[in-house]
Each structure stands twice: as structure tokens, then as C-alpha cells.
TORRO-905745 format. One record per residue (C-alpha): x, y, z; residue in one letter. Coordinates in steps of 0.2 Angstrom, whole numbers, padded with zeros to 4 digits, always signed. Last residue first. Layout:
! residues N
XYZa ...
//
This chain:
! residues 679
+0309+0607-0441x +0295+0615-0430x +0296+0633-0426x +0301+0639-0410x +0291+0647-0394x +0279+0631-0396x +0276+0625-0380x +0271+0644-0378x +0258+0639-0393x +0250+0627-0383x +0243+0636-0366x +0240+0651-0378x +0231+0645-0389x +0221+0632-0375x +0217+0651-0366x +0211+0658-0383x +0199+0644-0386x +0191+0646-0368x +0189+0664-0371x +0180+0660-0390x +0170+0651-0378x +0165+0638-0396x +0146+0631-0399x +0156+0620-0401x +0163+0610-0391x +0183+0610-0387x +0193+0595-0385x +0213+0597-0384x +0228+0590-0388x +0217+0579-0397x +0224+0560-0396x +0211+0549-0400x +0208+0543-0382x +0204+0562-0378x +0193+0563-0394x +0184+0546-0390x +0179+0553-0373x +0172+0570-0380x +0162+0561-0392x +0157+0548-0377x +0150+0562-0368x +0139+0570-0380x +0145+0586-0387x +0147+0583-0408x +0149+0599-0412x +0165+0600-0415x +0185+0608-0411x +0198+0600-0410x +0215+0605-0405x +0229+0596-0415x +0248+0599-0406x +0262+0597-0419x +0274+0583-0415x +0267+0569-0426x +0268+0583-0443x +0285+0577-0451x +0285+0562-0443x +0272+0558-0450x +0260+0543-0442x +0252+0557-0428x +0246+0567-0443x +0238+0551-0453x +0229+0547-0436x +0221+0564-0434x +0215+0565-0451x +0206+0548-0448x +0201+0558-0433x +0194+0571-0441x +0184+0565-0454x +0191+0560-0470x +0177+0563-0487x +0169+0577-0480x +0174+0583-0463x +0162+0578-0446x +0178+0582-0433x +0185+0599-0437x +0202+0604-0436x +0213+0616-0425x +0232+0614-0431x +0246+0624-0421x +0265+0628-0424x +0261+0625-0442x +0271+0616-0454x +0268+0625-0470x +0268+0610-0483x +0267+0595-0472x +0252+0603-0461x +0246+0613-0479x +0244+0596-0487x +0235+0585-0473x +0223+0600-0472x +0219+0599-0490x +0215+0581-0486x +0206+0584-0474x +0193+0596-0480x +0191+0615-0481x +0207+0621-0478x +0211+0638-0471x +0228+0645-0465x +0229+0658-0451x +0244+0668-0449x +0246+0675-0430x +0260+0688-0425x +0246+0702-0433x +0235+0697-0419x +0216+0704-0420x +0216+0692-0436x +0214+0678-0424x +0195+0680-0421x +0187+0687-0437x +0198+0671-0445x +0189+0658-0430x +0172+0666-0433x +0174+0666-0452x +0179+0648-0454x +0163+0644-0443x +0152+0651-0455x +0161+0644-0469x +0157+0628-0464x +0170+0612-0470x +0182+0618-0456x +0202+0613-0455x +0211+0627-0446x +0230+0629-0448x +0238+0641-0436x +0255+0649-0439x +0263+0658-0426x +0276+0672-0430x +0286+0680-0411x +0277+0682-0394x +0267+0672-0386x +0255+0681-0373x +0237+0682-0382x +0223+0691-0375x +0205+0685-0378x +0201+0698-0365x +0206+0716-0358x +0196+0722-0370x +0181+0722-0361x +0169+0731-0372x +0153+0721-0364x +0158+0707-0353x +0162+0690-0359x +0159+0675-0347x +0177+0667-0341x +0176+0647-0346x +0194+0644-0340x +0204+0630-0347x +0197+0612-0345x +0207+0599-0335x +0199+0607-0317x +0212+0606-0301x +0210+0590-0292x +0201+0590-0277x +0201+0599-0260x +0208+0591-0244x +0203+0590-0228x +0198+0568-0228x +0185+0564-0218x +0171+0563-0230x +0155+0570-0228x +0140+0560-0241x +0131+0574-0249x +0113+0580-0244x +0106+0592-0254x +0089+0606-0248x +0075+0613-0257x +0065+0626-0247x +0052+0638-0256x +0042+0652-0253x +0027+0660-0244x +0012+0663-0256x +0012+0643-0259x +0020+0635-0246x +0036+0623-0251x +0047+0608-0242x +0059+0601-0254x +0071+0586-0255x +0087+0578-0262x +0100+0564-0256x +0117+0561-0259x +0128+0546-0267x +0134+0553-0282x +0121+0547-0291x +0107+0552-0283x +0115+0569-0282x +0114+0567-0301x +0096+0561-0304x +0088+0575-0291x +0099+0589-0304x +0093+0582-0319x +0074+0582-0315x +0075+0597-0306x +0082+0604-0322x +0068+0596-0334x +0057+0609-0336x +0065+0618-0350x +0067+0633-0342x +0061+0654-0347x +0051+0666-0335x +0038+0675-0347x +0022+0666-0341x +0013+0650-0347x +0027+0639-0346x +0026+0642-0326x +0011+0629-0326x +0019+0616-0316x +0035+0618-0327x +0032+0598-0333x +0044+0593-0345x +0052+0580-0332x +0042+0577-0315x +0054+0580-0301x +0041+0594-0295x +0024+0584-0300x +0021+0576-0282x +0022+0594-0274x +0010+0599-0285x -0007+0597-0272x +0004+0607-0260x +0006+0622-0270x +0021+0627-0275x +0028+0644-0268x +0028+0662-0275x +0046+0666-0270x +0052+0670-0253x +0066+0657-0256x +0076+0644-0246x +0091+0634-0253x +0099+0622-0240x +0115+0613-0241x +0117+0598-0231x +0136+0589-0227x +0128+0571-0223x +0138+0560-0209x +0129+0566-0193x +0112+0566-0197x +0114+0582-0206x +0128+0593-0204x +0124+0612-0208x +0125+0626-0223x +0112+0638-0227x +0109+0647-0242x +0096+0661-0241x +0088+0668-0256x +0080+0685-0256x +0065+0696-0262x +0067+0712-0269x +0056+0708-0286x +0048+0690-0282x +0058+0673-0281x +0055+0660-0295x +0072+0665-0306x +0084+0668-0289x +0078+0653-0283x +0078+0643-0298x +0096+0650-0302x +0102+0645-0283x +0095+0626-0286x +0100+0625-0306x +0118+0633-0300x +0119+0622-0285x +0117+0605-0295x +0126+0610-0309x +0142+0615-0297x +0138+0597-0290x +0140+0590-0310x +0158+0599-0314x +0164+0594-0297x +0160+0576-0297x +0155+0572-0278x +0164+0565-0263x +0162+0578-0248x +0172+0590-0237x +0171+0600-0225x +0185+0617-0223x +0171+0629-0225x +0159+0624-0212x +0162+0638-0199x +0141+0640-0202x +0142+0644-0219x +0130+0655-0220x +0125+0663-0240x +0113+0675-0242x +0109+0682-0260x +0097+0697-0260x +0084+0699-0275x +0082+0715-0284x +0080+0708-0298x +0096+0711-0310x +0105+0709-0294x +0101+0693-0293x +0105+0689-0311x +0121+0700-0308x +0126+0688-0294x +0123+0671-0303x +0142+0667-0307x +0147+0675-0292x +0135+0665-0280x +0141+0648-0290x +0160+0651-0288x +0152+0653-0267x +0143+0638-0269x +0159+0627-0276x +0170+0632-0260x +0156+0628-0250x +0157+0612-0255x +0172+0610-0255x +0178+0594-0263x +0184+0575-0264x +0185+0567-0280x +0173+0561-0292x +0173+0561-0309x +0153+0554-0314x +0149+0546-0330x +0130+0547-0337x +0127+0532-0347x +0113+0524-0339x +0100+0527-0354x +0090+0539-0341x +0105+0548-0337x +0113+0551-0353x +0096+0557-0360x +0094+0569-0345x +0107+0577-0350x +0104+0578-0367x +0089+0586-0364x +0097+0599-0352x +0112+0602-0365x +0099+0609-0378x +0090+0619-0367x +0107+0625-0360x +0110+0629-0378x +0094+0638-0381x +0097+0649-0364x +0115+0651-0370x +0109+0658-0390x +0096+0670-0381x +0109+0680-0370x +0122+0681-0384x +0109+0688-0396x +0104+0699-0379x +0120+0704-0379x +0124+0708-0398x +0109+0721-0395x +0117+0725-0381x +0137+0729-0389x +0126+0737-0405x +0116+0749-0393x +0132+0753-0383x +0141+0758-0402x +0155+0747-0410x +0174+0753-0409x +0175+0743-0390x +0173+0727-0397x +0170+0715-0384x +0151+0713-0384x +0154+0711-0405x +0168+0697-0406x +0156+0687-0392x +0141+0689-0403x +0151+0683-0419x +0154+0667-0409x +0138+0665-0401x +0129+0664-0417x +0144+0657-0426x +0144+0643-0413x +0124+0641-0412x +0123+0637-0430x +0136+0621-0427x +0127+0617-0411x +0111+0615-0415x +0118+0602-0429x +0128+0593-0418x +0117+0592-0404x +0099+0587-0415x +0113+0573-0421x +0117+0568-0405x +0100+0566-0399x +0096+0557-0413x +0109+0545-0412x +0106+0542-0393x +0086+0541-0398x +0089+0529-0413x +0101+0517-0400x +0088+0516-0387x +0074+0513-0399x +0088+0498-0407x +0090+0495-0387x +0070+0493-0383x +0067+0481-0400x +0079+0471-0392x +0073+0471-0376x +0057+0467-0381x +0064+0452-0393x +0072+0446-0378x +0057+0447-0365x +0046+0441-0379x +0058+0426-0383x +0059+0423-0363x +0040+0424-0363x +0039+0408-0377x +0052+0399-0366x +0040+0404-0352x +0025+0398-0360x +0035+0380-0365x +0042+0377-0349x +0033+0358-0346x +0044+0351-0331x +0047+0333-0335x +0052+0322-0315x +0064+0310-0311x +0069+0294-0304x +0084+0283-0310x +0088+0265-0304x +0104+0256-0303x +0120+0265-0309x +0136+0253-0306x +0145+0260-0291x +0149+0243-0284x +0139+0243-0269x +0123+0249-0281x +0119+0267-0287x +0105+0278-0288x +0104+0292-0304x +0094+0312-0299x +0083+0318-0310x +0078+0334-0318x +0071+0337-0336x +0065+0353-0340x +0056+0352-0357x +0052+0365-0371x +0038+0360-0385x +0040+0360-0401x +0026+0360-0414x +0021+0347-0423x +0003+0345-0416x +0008+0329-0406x +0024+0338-0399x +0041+0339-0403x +0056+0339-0392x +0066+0354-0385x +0076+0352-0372x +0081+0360-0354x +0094+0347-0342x +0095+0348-0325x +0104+0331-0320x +0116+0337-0305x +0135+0337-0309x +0150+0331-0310x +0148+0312-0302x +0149+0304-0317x +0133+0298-0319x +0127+0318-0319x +0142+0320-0331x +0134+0307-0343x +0115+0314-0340x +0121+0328-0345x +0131+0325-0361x +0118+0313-0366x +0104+0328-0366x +0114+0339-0373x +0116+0328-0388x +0098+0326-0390x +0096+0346-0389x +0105+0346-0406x +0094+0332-0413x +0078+0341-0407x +0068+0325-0396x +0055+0317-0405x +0066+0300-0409x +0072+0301-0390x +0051+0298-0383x +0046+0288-0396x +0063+0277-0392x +0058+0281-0373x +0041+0273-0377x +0048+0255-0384x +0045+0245-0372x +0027+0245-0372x +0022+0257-0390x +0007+0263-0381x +0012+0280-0381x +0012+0282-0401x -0002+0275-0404x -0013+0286-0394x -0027+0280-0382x -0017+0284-0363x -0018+0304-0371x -0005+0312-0381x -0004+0333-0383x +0016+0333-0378x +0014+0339-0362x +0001+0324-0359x +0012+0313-0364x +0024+0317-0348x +0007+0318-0340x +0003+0299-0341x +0018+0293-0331x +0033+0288-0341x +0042+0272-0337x +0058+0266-0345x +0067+0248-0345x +0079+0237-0340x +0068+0229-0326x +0083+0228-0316x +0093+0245-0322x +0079+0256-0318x +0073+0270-0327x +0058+0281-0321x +0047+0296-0323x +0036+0309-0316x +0026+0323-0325x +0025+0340-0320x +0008+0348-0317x +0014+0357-0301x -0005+0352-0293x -0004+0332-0298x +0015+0331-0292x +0011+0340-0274x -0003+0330-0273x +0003+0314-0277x +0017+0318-0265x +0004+0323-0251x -0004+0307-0253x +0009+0296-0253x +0017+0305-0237x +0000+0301-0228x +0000+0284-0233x +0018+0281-0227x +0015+0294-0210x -0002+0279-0208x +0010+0264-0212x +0021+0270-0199x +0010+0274-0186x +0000+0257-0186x +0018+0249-0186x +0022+0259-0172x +0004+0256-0163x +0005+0236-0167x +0002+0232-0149x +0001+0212-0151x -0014+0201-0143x -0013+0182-0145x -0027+0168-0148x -0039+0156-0143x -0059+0154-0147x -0067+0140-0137x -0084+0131-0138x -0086+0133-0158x -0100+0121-0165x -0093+0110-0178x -0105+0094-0173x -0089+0086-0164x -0086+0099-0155x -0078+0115-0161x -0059+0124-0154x -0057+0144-0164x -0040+0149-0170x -0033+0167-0165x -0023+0183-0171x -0028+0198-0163x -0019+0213-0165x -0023+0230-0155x -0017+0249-0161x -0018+0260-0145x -0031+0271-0140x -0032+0288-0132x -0036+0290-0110x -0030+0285-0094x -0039+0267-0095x -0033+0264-0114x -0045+0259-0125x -0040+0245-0139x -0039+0250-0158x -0043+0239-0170x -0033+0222-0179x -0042+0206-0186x -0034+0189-0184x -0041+0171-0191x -0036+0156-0188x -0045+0140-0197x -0065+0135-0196x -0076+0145-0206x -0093+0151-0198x -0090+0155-0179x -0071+0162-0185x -0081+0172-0201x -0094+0182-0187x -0081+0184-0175x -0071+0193-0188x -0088+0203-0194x -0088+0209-0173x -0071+0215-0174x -0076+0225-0188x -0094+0232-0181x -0082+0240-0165x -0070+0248-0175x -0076+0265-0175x -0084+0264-0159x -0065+0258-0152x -0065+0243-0142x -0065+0246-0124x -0085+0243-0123x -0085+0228-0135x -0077+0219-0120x -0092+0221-0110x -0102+0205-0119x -0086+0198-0117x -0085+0197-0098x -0068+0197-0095x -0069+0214-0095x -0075+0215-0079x -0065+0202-0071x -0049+0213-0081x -0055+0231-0072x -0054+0222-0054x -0037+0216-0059x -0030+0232-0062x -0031+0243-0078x -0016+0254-0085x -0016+0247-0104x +0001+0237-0099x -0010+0229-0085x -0022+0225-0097x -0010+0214-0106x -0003+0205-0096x +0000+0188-0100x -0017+0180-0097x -0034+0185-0101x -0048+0175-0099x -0064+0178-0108x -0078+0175-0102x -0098+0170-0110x -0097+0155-0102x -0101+0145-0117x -0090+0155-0129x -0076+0150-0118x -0064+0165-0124x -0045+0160-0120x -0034+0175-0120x -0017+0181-0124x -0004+0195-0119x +0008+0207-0124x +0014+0198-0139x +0032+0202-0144x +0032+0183-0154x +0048+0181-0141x +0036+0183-0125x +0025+0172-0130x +0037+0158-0135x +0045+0159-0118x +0028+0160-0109x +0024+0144-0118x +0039+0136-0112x +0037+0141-0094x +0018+0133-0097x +0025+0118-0102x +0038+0115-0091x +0026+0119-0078x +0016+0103-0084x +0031+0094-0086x +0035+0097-0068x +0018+0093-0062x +0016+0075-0072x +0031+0073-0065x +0025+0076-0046x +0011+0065-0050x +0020+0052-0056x +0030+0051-0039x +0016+0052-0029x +0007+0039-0036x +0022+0027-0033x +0024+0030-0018x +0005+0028-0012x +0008+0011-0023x +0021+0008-0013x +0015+0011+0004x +0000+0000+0000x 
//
């Protein structure tokens, strides 16, 4: 009896250890599938038990899981979206026998859901009913997550790709073989239904043989580098289109390699650029059309210059002779004044309009250095006095211990700038009236000069119209002369030389305008100017158009217009040391210079047949004429005229109309170099 009770006990005890064997192996497996727990449902019972803890990695306690554990309240920790899915997986276990597995979102007991699956088998009687349904729960949350951020990313690339309308393609080394979506065709004018795109293999040979030869070859020089390593794949081609017509293409991709650098798939996308090639086209062709306009106007321009000029010099020429002719009569000396008078407000018409021409084509060019300014506005006060004093108006001018400041300007153009500021306030003002000019440091690095009037004022509904060009807001209906476009000028060049410009006005009361100039640090005044002295001529004042060398000169001037001719022999026949030769062309001119070597040779530019600076160059090439100085004197003005003459080699370069003082000072800087004659 012993034994048996023995014996019972041992077989017990190993039935025991292999049945905890079993369940420690089972929980081994478990545990290595990731599952956080699993559950037997006795359908009979109506319970579910759940084992491995699963609940208690949701947050709940034991009390929760008994209630759970009955499945009729399991539905209620289920998502309500989910709910009727769990349910139809029920549904197939109870009817089909074989695992199943359904995933939904499970409840959390603080709150939000996490992402549950459920992979089970079912255990029927004999008759096929299901008694048990068995299985394993896993949180596939990350998974869940990831697929979601995929389909999310999908979407939002086919969206961006749908709305940039460019169209996607692919190569790849495995399937040996291009794909094109539907809108690469579509540029093109194809649909899914035409021949040519449903060739199969063949679509990149449509696609090459419609490609422009030339572009073709681009193409594989790109996409060569781009395999290379060199550079990106950005490549624009033209290729032909279902209606013939070409079409333009961006085409951007980037090449994928294996381990052993061999390419492996490409992916890229077709860029239609057809409109903005055609808008390129337009742009060019617009600009084109806008520099030939340019290029008329710049011609014009310097044509309506020369030939204004070239009647203007013998007006103002013989004008000039007359003023300072003492053996003529007063009446004669003002009549020849106010001829003088009339021909310089024309010409500064004529200069304003070519002024603002240079700016507006971008070809004005500044000098600049460093000056004084006050320096520059006192030159300006004497150069406007008498028209001050001509109208009772008082001139002003406070320095404020300012004189020794400096700023960064181009002389010739900041003198412009004051005289067109002072000259409108002196012009605008009213009989007695007076002009203040103030000098003062503005925002600590500007020297400001201010120009206040007691002139008639703008009104305030002008003020927008001042810097307007051609428009005199409504001054061209009374007797002050002006071309309208010196406020124009003067606000575009201390612009460009770095400053700033601005007016404050009150009709009835006056005017302010006032220039800021960058200050500089340095004391020192500019260069002297290149250009001899432009000294107005007054009435009868024969201490002018002196000449200080002494002993024969001869001068040679070569002009095709007698008018001219007669100014410049009127002019040098007041000195009986000077003999004056006249040719009327270039090579007339060539012949006297070798002939009669002068000690001086003025020439014209525009000559029949050679103009002047092939004339120039033929001089320069002889030896026998290389060394005598050549002053030329024309009408053509414009900036690069005066440029090209320097370059040229002119001695000189003198416009026309002529300051028959300025002429004289050039003669008599060059024929001192000249004392004897040349061999």
C-alpha cells in the first residue's frame, strides 16, 4: 500500500514538472512573438480569460480585467469606429473554421487608444460548434503609425506632383526599362489611347526620336556627367509635340547606385516650360526692339546736338567778337548781348535734354574726388550775382564755420546741381525778395546745403509733379524761361553721387529745397579742373581773348562751314603775329600741315570725305607733322564724343558752340610749347 502511495506520488509530481515545463515554455514563446498577452474565450461561459498582461500594460488592475472578462463588455474598450469590424471577424471564426486575426484600436484606462492585433483559431465539437476561441494580442501602434505617416506621405506627393503639373518618370537598371507617367504625354498633346504611347518597351525610343537632334546631344552629355559624379541632371530640351510644334522640357533627375558604383535606378520628373520659353523670346525680342529705340534716340539726340550746335557757334561766336569790341556803339554791344543771351538759354536747353538722355540710358559718368562744397557755392553766388542783382533779390549765404568740409562728388556736376537750385531761386523769387543758403551737418555723416526762397511757392497738391520731367507746373505760361527738366537732372545726379534731395514749399510764402552729400573725412580739395577757363564776356572788355606768345605763329584750321571759318579768322586776325591757313577738307589740311608746318592745327571732326580723326591718325603717323599739337573743335558734345577725342589723341577737346575765351586760353597754353618753329 505504501508503494503504490509511492508510486502515485511520484507520477504525479512529474506530471507537475512537465506541466510547468510547459507553461514556462509557452511563456518563452510568448514573450519572443512580442505579444503582450493572450486569452482563451469560452463561448459558453460568456468569459474571456486573459493571461500575460495585457491589461495591466493598458493601465487597468485586476478588478477592471473580471469585468472585462466578460465579453459582452469587451465591445465597450474597443474603439466605436471599430467596433462592427471586430464583430464581422467573430462572425467568419464562428462560420469558417481556421485562424483568423483582425486588428482595431483598444481603449486605454487614462485615455487615447492604441493599435490591437488579434490573431486566433477557434476549438468545435464534434457537430462543428465553436466552444473556445484562442489567440494572442500584439500592440502594433508603431507599425499602425508608420503605415499611416507612409499613406500620408503618398498622398501629399501625389498631390504636390498632380498640382505642379509636372510629370514623373523612371529608369531602372533591373527591369531594363523606362516608365513615363501619363502627364509626360500629356505635355506633348497624347492621351493613354494614342499609338504612339502605347508602343510598351519602346516609349523612350518615341520619346528620343521626338527630341531636337542638337538638344539630343545635350541631353547625353548631361545625363553622362550627372553619372559621373560632376554634376546634377538639369537638363532643358526641345522635343516635338503631337501637333508638330515644339515644346520645351526641364528634365531633372537624380541616378541611384549599387555597392559597386554601377547606376541602378533613376527617378525623375518633366517640367513643361514651353510659355516661359515663349516669354523669354518676348522678354528678348522686347529688349531688343528697346535697345535699337535706345540706340535711334542716342543717335538722334546727338545729331539734333551737332547740328544745333554748329549754328549756335557762329551765333555765339560773332556775338562774343561784337560785346568786346569797343569801336562798336552801346546799342550794338546790347543788341549783340541779348543775341548772346538767347543763344545760351537755347544751348542749356539743348544740354538739359541731353542730360537727361545720358541719365536715363545709364550712361552718365561721374569724376569724383573729394571737394568743397562751400567752396563750389560761393563760384556759384558769383556766377549768378548780376542775375540777382538784375531783380532786386538778396543772395545769403551762412556757412556756419563749415568751410574746410568736405564731400565726394563730381565737381563739374555738383556745381550743376547748385547753379539750377540757386538759379531757380533767384528765377521763382519775387522783385526784392531774397535767397538764403544755409550750410549744416545732417544726421551726422551728410554735409546739407539748403536753398530757401520767398518766392511764389508750390502748391501742396504739385508737390508730387516737381521731379516730374517737362512739366514747369504751369510756369510755361508766363515769361520766366526753363525747360522743365532741371530738377529732373539735378535730383538724378546727387542720386548718383551718393546724396539725397528734397523740398518743403508754401504757396504765397516760398520755397526750401535742400542736398545731402555724403561728408568725407579727408581736408583736402580735389583735383584742379582739366578744362581752361570758361570766363563770361563782358561788354567792351578788351582786356580779353589776349594772347601772350610772342614772335610768328601759324595756325592751320580745317572747317568744312564757312560760317565757322569766319568766326575763328574774325578772331585771330586781331593778332598780326598769327597767320591763319584755311582748308576746307582733310586732305587739304594733310597738305598745308606737311607744306607750311604750323605751330598749331585746329580741325573739325564731321569733314567730308576723312573725318577728323582719320585726319588725326595720318598726322600722328608723319613724322614730319606727329609733333604738332591738334585741337579739335566740334559739335558733336555727347559724352562719349568728348571721350573718344581724348583717347584719340586731341591736344585738346573743345565744343562747339566755341568760348571764344576758352579757345584763346588752349592757344595760348599750346603755342608757348611752341616758342620755336617746328623742323
Amino acid at each position: 500500500m505504501k508503494f503504490l502511495k509511492t508510486l502515485f506520488t511520484s507520477d504525479h509530481e512529474k506530471e507537475l514538472n512537465e506541466l510547468r515545463e510547459a507553461v514556462a515554455r509557452h511563456q518563452r514563446i510568448f514573450h519572443g512573438s512580442h505579444g503582450y498577452g493572450y486569452f482563451d474565450w469560452d463561448l459558453m461561459a460568456r468569459r474571456m480569460d486573459w493571461s500575460g498582461g495585457y491589461w495591466r500594460y493598458l493601465g487597468y488592475t485586476d478588478e477592471d480585467v473580471d469585468y472585462i472578462s466578460v465579453s459582452t463588455n469587451y465591445y465597450d474598450y474597443i474603439h466605436p469606429d471599430d467596433v462592427d469590424k471586430v464583430r464581422e471577424a467573430v462572425g467568419r471564426m464562428l462560420k469558417k473554421p481556421g485562424p483568423g486575426e483582425v486588428t482595431y484600436r483598444t481603449r486605454r484606462k487614462k485615455g487615447g487608444y492604441i493599435w490591437s492585433e488579434i490573431r486566433a483559431d477557434s476549438v468545435r465539437d464534434k457537430n462543428g460548434w465553436v466552444l473556445y476561441i484562442s489567440g494572442i494580442a500584439f500592440d502594433v501602434t508603431k507599425q499602425k503609425q508608420t503605415e499611416q505617416a507612409l499613406l500620408i506621405s503618398e498622398a501629399r506627393h501625389a498631390r504636390i506632383i498632380q498640382s505642379s503639373n509636372d510629370g514623373i518618370w523612371e529608369w531602372s537598371a533591373e527591369h531594363g526599362g523606362f516608365h513615363f507617367s501619363n502627364r509626360c504625354w500629356e505635355h506633348l498633346g497624347y492621351t493613354d489611347h494614342d499609338d504612339v504611347v502605347n508602343q510598351g518597351i519602346d516609349r523612350i525610343q518615341a520619346w528620343r526620336r521626338r527630341m531636337h537632334p542638337e538638344d539630343g546631344i545635350a541631353f547625353d552629355k548631361a545625363l553622362a556627367a550627372h553619372i559621373r559624379g560632376e554634376a546634377p541632371f538639369d537638363v532643358e530640351y526641345r522635343i516635338r509635340g503631337k501637333d508638330e510644334k515644339w515644346r520645351w522640357i526641364r528634365a531633372r533627375g537624380q541616378m541611384t547606385f549599387n555597392e559597386k558604383g554601377e547606376p541602378l535606378r533613376m527617378s525623375g520628373t518633366n517640367m513643361d516650360i514651353t510659355e516661359l520659353k515663349l516669354a523669354e523670346e518676348r522678354v528678348l525680342k522686347a529688349k531688343e526692339v528697346a535697345e535699337k529705340a535706345n540706340k535711334a534716340k542716342s543717335e538722334f539726340l546727338s545729331s539734333m546736338s551737332h547740328e544745333l550746335r554748329t549754328p549756335l557757334n557762329a551765333i555765339l561766336g560773332f556775338a562774343q567778337l561784337i560785346e568786346m569790341d569797343a569801336s562798336v556803339s552801346p546799342s550794338l554791344q546790347e543788341s549783340a548781348a541779348e543775341i548772346r543771351a538767347a543763344g545760351e538759354h537755347l544751348l542749356q536747353l539743348v544740354g538739359d535734354v541731353l542730360d537727361l538722355a545720358k541719365i536715363e540710358a545709364g550712361k552718365l559718368v561721374l569724376a569724383m574726388e573729394i571737394l568743397r562744397p562751400v567752396d563750389l557755392i560761393k563760384e556759384c553766388i558769383t556766377l549768378v550775382k548780376a542775375q540777382a542783382e538784375s531783380r532786386g533779390v538778396q543772395l545769403c549765404l551762412q556757412t556756419n564755420d563749415l568751410a574746410d568740409r568736405t564731400v565726394s562728388g563730381d565737381k563739374v556736376r555738383l556745381r550743376q546741381v547748385f547753379l539750377n537750385l540757386i538759379g531757380n531761386a533767384i528765377k521763382y523769387n519775387r522783385e526784392q525778395g531774397k535767397v538764403v543758403i544755409t550750410c549744416c551737418i545732417a544726421d551726422d555723416h551728410y554735409f546739407r546745403v539748403n536753398i530757401e526762397d520767398t518766392g511764389r511757392g508750390i502748391a501742396k497738391e504739385r508737390h508730387s509733379e516737381v521731379f516730374q520731367p517737362f512739366n514747369r507746373l504751369g510756369a510755361e505760361l508766363g515769361s520766366i524761361e526753363g525747360s522743365g527738366v532741371g530738377l529732373v537732372i539735378t535730383k538724378q545726379l546727387v542720386c548718383h553721387m551718393g546724396g539725397r534731395i528734397d523740398f518743403t514749399s508754401e504757396e504765397g510764402v516760398g520755397s526750401q529745397f535742400w542736398v545731402d552729400l555724403p561728408l568725407c573725412a579727408e581736408a583736402t580739395t580735389g583735383v584742379a579742373l582739366e578744362s581752361p577757363s570758361n570766363t563770361a564776356v563782358a561788354a567792351g572788355d578788351e582786356s580779353l581773348f589776349q594772347l601772350s606768345v610772342s614772335g610768328q605763329k601759324k595756325v592751320l584750321y580745317i572747317e568744312d562751314n564757312v560760317s565757322n571759318q569766319r568766326l575763328v579768322a574774325r578772331l585771330l586776325a586781331r593778332y598780326p603775329n598769327l597767320h591763319l591757313d584755311l582748308a576746307v577738307d582733310a586732305l587739304r589740311g594733310l597738305y598745308l600741315a606737311r607744306t607750311n608746318k604750323p605751330h598749331l592745327i585746329l580741325m573739325d571732326i564731321n569733314l567730308p570725305g576723312m573725318d577728323g580723326y582719320e585726319a588725326l591718325a595720318v598726322l600722328k603717323a608723319d613724322p614730319n607733322t606727329r609733333d604738332i599739337p591738334v585741337v579739335a573743335l566740334s559739335a558733336n558734345a555727347m559724352a562719349q564724343d568728348i571721350d573718344r577725342g581724348r583717347s584719340a589723341g586731341f591736344s585738346y577737346y573743345l565744343t562747339k558752340p566755341l568760348n571764344l575765351q576758352q579757345l584763346m586760353d588752349v592757344m595760348n597754353i599750346l603755342l608757348e610749347e611752341e616758342e620755336s618753329p617746328v623742323s
